[in-house]
C-alpha positions in Angstrom: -55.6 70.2 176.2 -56.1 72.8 173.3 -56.3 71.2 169.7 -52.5 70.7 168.4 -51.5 70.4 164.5 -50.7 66.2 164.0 -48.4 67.2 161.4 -45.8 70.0 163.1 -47.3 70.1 166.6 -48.4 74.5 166.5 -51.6 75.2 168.2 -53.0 78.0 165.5 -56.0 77.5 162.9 -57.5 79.5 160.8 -60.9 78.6 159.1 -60.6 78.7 155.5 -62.6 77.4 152.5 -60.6 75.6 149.9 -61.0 73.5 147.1 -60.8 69.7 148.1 -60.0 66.7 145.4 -61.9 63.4 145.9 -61.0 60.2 144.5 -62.1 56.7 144.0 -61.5 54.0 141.5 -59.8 56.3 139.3 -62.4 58.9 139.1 -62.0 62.1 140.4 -65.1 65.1 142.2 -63.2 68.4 142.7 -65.4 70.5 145.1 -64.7 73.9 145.7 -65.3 76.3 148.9 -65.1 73.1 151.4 -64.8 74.5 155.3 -61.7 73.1 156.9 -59.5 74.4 159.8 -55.7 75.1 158.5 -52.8 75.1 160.6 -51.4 78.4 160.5 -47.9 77.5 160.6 -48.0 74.5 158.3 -51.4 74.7 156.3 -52.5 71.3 157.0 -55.9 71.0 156.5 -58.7 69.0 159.1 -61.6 68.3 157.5 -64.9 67.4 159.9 -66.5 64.4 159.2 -70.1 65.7 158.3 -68.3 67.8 155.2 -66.6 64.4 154.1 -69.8 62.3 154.1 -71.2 65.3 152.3 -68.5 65.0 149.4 -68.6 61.2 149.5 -72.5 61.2 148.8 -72.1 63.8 146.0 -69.2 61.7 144.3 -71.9 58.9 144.7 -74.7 60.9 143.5 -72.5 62.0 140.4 -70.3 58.9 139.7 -72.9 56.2 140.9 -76.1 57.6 140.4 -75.4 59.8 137.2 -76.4 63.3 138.5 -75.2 65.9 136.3 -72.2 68.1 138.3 -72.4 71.6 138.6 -69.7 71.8 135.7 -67.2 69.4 134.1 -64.0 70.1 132.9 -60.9 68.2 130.3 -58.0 67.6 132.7 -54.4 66.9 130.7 -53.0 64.1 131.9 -48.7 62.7 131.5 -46.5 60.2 132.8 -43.7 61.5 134.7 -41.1 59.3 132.7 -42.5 60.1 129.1 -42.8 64.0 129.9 -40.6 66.1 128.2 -36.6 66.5 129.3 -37.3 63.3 131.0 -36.4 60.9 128.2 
């Protein structure tokens, strides 16, 4: 039986590269150009497994071990309820 999308059931991938957010324990790796298969008609993304051990030993490396990353960067963060028009 040909591969099906979980999510809406079409039959059509594309490969793509993307950038994929990891987290754990409140701390964040974003890695960019990460292989996946998309749906076509949804774009849900499949990941293989080899590419997500990958991403979980760099998030060690970095988090755990203290490798440097490629680059850092400041993310802004807000509560929904305190944002503003929401008060």
């Amino acid at each position: 039986m040909d591969k099906v999308c979980n999510f809406c059931g079409h039959a059509h991938f594309r490969h793509r590269q993307v950038q994929y957010i990891y987290r754990h324990a409140g701390k964040y790796l974003i890695v960019n150009q990460v292989p996946c298969e998309e749906c076509e008609y949804c774009g849900e993304q499949y990941f293989a497994a080899p590419v997500l051990r990958k991403i979980e030993a760099e998030f060690h490396a970095i988090h755990v071990v203290g490798r440097p990353p490629t680059h850092s960067i400041s993310v802004p963060v807000e509560e929904y309820a305190h944002a503003p028009g929401n008060r």
